[in-house]
NUMILUM-321195 format. One record per residue: residue number from 1; y, z, x of N, C-alpha, C in turn. Coordinates in Angstrom, 1 decimal, m for minus. Layout:
<site num="NUM" n_c2="Y" n_c3="Z" n_c1="X" ca_c2="Y" ca_c3="Z" ca_c1="X" c_c2="Y" c_c3="Z" c_c1="X"/>
...
// end
This chain:
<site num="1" n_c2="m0.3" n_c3="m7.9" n_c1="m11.7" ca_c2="0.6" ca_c3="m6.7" ca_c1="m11.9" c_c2="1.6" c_c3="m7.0" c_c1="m13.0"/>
<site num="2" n_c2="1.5" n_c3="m6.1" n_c1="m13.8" ca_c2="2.7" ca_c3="m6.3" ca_c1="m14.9" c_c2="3.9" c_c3="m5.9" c_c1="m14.7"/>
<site num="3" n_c2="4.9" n_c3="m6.8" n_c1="m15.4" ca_c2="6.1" ca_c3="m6.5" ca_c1="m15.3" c_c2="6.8" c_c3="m5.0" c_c1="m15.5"/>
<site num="4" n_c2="5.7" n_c3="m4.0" n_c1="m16.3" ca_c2="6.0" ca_c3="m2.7" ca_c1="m16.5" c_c2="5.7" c_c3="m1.7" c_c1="m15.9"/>
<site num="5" n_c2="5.0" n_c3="m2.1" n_c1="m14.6" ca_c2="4.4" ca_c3="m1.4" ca_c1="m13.5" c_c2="5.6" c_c3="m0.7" c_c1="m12.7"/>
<site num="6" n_c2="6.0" n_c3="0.0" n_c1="m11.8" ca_c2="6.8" ca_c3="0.9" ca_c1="m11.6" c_c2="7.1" c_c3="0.2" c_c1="m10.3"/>
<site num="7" n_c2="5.7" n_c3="0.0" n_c1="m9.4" ca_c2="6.3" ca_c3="m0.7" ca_c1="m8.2" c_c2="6.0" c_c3="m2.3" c_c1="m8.3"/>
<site num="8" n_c2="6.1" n_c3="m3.2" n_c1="m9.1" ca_c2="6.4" ca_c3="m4.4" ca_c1="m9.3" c_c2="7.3" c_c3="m4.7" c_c1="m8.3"/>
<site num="9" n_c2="8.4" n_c3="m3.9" n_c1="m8.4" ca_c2="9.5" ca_c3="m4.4" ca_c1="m7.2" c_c2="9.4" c_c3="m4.7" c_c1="m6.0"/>
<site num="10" n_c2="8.4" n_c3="m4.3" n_c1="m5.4" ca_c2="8.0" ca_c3="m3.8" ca_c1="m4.6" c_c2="6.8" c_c3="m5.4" c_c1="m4.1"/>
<site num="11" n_c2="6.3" n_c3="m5.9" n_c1="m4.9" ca_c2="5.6" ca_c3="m6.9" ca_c1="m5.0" c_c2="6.0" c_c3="m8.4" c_c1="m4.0"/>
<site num="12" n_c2="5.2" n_c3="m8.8" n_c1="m2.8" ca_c2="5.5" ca_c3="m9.5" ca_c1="m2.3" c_c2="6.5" c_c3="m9.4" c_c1="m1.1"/>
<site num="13" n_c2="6.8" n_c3="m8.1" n_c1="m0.6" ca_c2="7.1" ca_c3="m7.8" ca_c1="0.4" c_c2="6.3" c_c3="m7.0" c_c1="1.6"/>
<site num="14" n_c2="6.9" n_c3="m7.8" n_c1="2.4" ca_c2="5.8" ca_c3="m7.4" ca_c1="4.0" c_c2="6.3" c_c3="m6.2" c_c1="4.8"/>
<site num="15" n_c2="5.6" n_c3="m5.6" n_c1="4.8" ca_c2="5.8" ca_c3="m3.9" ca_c1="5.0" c_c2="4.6" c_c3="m3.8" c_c1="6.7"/>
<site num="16" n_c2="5.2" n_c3="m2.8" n_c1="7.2" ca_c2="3.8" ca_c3="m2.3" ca_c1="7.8" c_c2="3.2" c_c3="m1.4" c_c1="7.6"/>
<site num="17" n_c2="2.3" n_c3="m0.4" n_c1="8.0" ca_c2="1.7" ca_c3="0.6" ca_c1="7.7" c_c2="2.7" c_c3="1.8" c_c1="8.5"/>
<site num="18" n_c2="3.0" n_c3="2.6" n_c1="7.9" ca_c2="3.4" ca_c3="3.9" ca_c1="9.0" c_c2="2.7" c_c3="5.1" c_c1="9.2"/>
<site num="19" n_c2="2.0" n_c3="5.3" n_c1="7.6" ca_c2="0.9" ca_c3="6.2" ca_c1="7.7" c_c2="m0.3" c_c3="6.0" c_c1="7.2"/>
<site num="20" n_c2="m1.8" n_c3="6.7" n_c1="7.3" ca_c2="m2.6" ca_c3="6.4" ca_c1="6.5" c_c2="m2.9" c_c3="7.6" c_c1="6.2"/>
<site num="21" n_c2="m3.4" n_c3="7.9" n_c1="4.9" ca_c2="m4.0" ca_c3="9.1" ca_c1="4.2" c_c2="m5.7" c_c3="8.7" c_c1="3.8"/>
<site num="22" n_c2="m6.4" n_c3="10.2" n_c1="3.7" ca_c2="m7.7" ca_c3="10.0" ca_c1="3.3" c_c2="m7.2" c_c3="11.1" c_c1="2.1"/>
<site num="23" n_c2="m8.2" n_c3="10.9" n_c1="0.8" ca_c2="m8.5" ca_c3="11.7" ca_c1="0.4" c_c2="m9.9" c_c3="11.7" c_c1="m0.6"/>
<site num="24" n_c2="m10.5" n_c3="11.9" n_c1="m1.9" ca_c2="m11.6" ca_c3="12.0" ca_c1="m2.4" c_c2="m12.1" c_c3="10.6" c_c1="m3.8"/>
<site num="25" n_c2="m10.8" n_c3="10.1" n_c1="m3.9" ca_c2="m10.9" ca_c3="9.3" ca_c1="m5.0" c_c2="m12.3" c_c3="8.2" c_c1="m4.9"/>
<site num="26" n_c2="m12.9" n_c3="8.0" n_c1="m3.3" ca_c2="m14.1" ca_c3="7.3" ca_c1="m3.2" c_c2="m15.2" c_c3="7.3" c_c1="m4.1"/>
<site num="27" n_c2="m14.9" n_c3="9.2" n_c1="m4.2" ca_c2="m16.2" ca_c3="9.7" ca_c1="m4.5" c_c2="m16.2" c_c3="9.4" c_c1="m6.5"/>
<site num="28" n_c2="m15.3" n_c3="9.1" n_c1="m6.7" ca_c2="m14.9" ca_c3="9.0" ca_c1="m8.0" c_c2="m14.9" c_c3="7.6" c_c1="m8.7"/>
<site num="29" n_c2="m14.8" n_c3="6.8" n_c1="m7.5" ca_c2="m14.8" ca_c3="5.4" ca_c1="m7.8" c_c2="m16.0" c_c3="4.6" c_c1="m8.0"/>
<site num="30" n_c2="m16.8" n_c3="5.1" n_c1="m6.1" ca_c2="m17.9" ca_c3="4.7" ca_c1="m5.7" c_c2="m17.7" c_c3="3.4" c_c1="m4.9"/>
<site num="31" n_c2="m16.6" n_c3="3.4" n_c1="m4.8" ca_c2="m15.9" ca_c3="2.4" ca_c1="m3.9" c_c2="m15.1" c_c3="3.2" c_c1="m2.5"/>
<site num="32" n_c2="m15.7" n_c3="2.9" n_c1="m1.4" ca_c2="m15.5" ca_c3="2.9" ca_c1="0.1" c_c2="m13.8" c_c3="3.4" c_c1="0.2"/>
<site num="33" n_c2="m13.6" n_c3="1.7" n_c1="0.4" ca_c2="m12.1" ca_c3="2.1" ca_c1="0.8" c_c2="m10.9" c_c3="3.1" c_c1="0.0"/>
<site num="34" n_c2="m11.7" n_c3="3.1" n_c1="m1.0" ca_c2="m10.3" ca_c3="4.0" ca_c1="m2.2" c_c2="m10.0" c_c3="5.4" c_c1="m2.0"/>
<site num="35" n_c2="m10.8" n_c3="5.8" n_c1="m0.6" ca_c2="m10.4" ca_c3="7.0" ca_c1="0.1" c_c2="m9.0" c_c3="7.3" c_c1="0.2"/>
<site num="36" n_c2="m8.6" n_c3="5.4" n_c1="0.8" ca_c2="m7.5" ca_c3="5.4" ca_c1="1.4" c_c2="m6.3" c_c3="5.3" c_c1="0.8"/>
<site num="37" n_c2="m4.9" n_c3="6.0" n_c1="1.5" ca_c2="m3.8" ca_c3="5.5" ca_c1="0.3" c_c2="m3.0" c_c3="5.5" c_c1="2.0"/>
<site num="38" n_c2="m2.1" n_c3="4.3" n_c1="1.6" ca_c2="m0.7" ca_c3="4.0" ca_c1="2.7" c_c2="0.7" c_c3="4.3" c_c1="2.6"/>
<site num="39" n_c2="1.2" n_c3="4.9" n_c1="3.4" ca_c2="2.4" ca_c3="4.9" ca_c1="3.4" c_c2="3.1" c_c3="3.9" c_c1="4.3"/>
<site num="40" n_c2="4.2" n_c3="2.8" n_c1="3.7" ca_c2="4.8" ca_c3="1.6" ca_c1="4.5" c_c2="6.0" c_c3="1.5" c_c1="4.5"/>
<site num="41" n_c2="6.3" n_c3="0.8" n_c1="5.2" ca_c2="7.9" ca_c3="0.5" ca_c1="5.1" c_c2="8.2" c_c3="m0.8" c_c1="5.3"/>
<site num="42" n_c2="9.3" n_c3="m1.7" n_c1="5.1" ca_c2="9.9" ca_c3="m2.9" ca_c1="5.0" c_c2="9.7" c_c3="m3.1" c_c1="6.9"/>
<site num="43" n_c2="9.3" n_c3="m4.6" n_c1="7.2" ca_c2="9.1" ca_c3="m5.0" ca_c1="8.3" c_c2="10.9" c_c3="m5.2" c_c1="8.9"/>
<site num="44" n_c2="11.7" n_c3="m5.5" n_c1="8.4" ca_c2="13.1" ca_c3="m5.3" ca_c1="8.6" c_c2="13.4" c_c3="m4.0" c_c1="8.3"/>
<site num="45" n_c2="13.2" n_c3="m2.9" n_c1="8.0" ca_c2="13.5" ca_c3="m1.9" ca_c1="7.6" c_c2="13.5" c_c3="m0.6" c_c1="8.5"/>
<site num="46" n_c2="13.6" n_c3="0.8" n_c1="8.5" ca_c2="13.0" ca_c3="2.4" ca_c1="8.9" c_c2="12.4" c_c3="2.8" c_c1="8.4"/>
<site num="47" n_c2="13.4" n_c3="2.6" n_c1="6.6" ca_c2="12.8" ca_c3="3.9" ca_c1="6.3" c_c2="11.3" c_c3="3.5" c_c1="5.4"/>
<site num="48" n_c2="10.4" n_c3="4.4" n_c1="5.2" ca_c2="9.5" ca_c3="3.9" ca_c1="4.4" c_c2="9.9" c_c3="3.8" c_c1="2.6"/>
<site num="49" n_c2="9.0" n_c3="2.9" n_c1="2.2" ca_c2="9.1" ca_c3="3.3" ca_c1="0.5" c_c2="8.8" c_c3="4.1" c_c1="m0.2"/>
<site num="50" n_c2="9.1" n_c3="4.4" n_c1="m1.3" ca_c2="9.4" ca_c3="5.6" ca_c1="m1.7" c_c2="8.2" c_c3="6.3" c_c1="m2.8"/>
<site num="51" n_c2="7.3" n_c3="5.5" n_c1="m2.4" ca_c2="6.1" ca_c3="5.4" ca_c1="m3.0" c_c2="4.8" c_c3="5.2" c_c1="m2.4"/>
<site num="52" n_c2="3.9" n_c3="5.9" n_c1="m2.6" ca_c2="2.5" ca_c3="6.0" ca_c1="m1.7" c_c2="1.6" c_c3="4.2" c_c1="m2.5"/>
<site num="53" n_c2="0.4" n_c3="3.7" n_c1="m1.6" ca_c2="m0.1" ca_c3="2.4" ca_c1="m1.5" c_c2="m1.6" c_c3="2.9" c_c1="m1.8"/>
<site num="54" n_c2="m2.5" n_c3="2.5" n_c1="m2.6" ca_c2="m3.7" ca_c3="2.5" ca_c1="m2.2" c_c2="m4.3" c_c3="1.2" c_c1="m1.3"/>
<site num="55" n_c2="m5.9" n_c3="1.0" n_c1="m0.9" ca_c2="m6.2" ca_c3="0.1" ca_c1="m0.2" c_c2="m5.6" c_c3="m1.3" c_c1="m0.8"/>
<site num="56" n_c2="m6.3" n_c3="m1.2" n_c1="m1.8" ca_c2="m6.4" ca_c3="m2.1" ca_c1="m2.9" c_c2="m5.4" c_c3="m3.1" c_c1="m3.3"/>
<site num="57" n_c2="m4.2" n_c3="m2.0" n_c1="m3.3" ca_c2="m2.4" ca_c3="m2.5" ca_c1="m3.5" c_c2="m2.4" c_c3="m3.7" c_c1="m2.4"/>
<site num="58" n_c2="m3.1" n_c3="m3.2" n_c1="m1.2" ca_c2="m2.5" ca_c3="m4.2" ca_c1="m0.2" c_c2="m3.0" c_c3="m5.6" c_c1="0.6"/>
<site num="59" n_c2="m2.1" n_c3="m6.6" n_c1="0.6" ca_c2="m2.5" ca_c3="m7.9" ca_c1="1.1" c_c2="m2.2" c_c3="m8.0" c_c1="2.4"/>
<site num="60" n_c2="m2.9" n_c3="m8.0" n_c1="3.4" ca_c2="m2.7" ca_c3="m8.2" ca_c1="4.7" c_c2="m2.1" c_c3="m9.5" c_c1="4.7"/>
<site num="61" n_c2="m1.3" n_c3="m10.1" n_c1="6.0" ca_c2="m0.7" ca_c3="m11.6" ca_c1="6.1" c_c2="m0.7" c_c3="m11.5" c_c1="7.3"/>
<site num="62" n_c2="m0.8" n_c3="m12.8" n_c1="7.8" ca_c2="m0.7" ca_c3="m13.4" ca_c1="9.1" c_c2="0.0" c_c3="m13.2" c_c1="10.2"/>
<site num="63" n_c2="m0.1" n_c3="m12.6" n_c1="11.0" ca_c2="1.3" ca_c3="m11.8" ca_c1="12.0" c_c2="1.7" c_c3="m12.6" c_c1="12.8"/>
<site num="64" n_c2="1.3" n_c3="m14.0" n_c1="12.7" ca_c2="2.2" ca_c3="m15.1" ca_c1="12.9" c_c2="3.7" c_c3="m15.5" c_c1="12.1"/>
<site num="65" n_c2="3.2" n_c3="m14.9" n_c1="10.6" ca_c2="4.3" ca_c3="m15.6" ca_c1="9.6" c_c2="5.7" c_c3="m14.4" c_c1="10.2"/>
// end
C-alpha cells in the first residue's frame, strides 16, 4: 500500500465486520470474492469507518490476539 493511498491510515488496524455488501465487480474481474465489499469498525470502537473495504483489503487475525 502506498503512502498516497487514502486509506493507508487505516492500515493495520483490527476492525470487525458490521456489514457485508454484494455487488457485480466479480463479473468484471473474474475473481469470486470481489463481489464483496465490507463495512467495519475499530474492535475498541462503534462507530464504523468512514470508508467501504473490499475482500481483498482485508487480513483476518487471530481472535485469540
Amino acid at each position: 500500500m502506498g503512502e498516497d493511498d487514502a486509506d493507508s491510515r487505516f492500515h493495520g488496524s483490527k476492525c470487525v465486520v458490521v456489514d457485508c455488501f454484494e455487488d457485480d465487480l466479480n463479473e468484471e474481474t473474474g475473481r469470486t470474492l470481489d463481489r464483496y465489499s465490507y463495512r467495519i469498525r475499530p474492535v475498541d470502537g462503534e462507530n464504523p469507518l468512514p470508508v467501504g473495504f473490499r475482500h481483498f483489503d482485508l487480513v483476518p487475525v487471530d481472535r485469540s490476539e
